[in-house]
N, C-alpha and C positions, 0 to 999 in steps of 0.2 A: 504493500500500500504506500500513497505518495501524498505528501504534504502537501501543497500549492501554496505560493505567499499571496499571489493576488488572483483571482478571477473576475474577469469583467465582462459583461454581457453589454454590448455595445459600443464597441471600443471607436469606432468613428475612422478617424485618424490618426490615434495614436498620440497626439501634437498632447492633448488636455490631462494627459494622464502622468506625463512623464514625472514630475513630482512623487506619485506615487509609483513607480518602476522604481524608483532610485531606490526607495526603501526596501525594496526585496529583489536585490541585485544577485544575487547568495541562493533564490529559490526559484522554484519553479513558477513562470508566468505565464496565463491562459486566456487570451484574447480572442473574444465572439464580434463578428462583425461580418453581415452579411452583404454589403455593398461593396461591389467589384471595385469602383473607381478608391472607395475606400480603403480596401484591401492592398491595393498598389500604393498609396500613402502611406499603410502601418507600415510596410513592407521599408521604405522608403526611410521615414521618419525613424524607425524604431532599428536600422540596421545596423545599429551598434550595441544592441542589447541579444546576447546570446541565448537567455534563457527563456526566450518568449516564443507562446507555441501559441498559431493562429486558427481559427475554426472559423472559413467562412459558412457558414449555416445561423440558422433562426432557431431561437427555443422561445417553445409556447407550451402548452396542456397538452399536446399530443403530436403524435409522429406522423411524418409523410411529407410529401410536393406539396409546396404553397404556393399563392401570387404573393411578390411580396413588392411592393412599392418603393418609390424613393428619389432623389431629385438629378437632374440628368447633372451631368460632371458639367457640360459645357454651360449650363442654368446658373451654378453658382456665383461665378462672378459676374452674370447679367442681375441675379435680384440683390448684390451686394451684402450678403451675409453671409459669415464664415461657417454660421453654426447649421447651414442650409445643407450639408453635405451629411448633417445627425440626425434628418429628418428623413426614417424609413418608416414603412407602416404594410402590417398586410389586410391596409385600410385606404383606398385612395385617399376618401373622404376626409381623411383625418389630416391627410399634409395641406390640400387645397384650405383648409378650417383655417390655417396659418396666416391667411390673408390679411392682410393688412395695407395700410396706407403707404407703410414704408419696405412693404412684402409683396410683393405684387406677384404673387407665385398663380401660373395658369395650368392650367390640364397639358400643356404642351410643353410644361417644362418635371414633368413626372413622366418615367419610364418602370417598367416594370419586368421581373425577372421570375423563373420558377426556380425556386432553391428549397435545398432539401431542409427540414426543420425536425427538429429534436424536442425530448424534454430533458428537463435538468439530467434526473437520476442517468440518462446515456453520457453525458459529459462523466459522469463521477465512475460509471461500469469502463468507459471508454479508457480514461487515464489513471482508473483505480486510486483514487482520489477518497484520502480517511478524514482531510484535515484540508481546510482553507482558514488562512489567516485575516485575509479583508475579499468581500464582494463588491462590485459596483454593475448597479443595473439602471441603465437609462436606455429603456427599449423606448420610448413614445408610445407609450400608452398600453403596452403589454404586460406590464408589470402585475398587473394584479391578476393573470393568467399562469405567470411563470410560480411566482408567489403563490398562489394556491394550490397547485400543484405540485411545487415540492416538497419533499420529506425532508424535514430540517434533525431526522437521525440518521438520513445516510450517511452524513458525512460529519462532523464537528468545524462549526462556520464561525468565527471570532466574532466577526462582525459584518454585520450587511448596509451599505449605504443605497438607496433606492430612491429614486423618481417620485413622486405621488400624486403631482397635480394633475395628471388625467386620467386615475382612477374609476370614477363615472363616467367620463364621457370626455370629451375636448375642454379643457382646465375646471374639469367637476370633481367634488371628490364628495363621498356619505357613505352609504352600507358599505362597499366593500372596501373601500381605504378601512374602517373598524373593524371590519371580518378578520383581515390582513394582522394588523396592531394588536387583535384577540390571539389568534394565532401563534404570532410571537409571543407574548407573554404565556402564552399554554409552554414554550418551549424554552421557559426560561431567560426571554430575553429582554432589555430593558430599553422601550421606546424612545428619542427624544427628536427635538423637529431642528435640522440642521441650519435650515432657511427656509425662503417660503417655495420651493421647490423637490428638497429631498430631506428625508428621514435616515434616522442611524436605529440600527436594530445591534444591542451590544449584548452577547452573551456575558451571561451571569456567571 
């Protein structure tokens, strides 16, 4: 069985994380990130980190082929936002929602792939994986899929930092952001609100 220092489910680009690579230079690093042009970035940004292993695939509640959305490589620099490249979904709906005054994002700047998708417990069977020392999960709005569906005794997770503001629905959050928060605490872990974006779930 094998330790991991970091796992992250949506690793984007690689660019935002690196802060957190430095501290588990020494371990094992497991980077999910399902967008090609993405992928070419990790690849790219992160090529001086040896111990990082990449998964491009999607984890949801269940296994199989998905659609899975997301914004075209050549779109980014036309709607001038860097964070345009972390917006996947296997939800059109959900990136167009982004719209804004200063977002001008159209149907013609979203392309879509079929990639294969997982659930957690295959990541943990896959690299036999007993122990993660930090999580990060910033799917857009999958999170409370991935979250309820895993088993927080397959493995021993230190800590998990997670997304929450679209929860409900496109920046909603009620039942099941609390379902999530019940959850954890059944599991021993201790809730607090990082900002108004993400939560830390910290074993006890």
């Amino acid at each position: 069985m094998t330790k991991f220092g970091l796992v992250v489910l949506g690793a984007h680009i690689g660019v935002h994380i690196k802060n957190e690579l430095d501290k588990y230079t020494k371990e094992k690093v497991l980077l999910v990130e399902p967008v090609p042009h993405n992928v070419r970035a990790i690849k790219e940004n992160l090529k001086n980190y040896n111990n990082v292993i990449i998964e491009q695939v999607t984890i949801s509640n269940d296994k199989g082929e998905k659609d899975f959305y997301y914004v075209k490589e050549s779109s980014i620099s036309k709607l001038k936002k860097h964070w345009a490249s972390g917006i996947g979904s296997f939800d059109k709906q959900h990136i167009l929602n982004h719209k804004s005054k200063r977002f001008q994002i159209e149907e013609e700047d979203i392309e879509s792939l079929k990639i294969p998708s997982l659930q957690f417990h295959d990541l943990i069977k896959k690299y036999q994986i007993n122990e993660i020392d930090k999580m990060i999960i910033d799917v857009e709005g999958s999170e409370y899929l991935i979250l309820k569906d895993m088993d927080l005794n397959s493995a021993k997770i230190n800590s998990i930092v997670f997304e929450f503001k679209h929860f409900d629905g496109h920046f909603k959050t009620g039942e099941k952001l609390e379902e999530i928060i019940m959850k954890f605490e059944r599991h021993n872990y201790k809730i607090s609100k990082i900002d108004e974006e993400n939560m830390l779930a910290l074993k006890h």
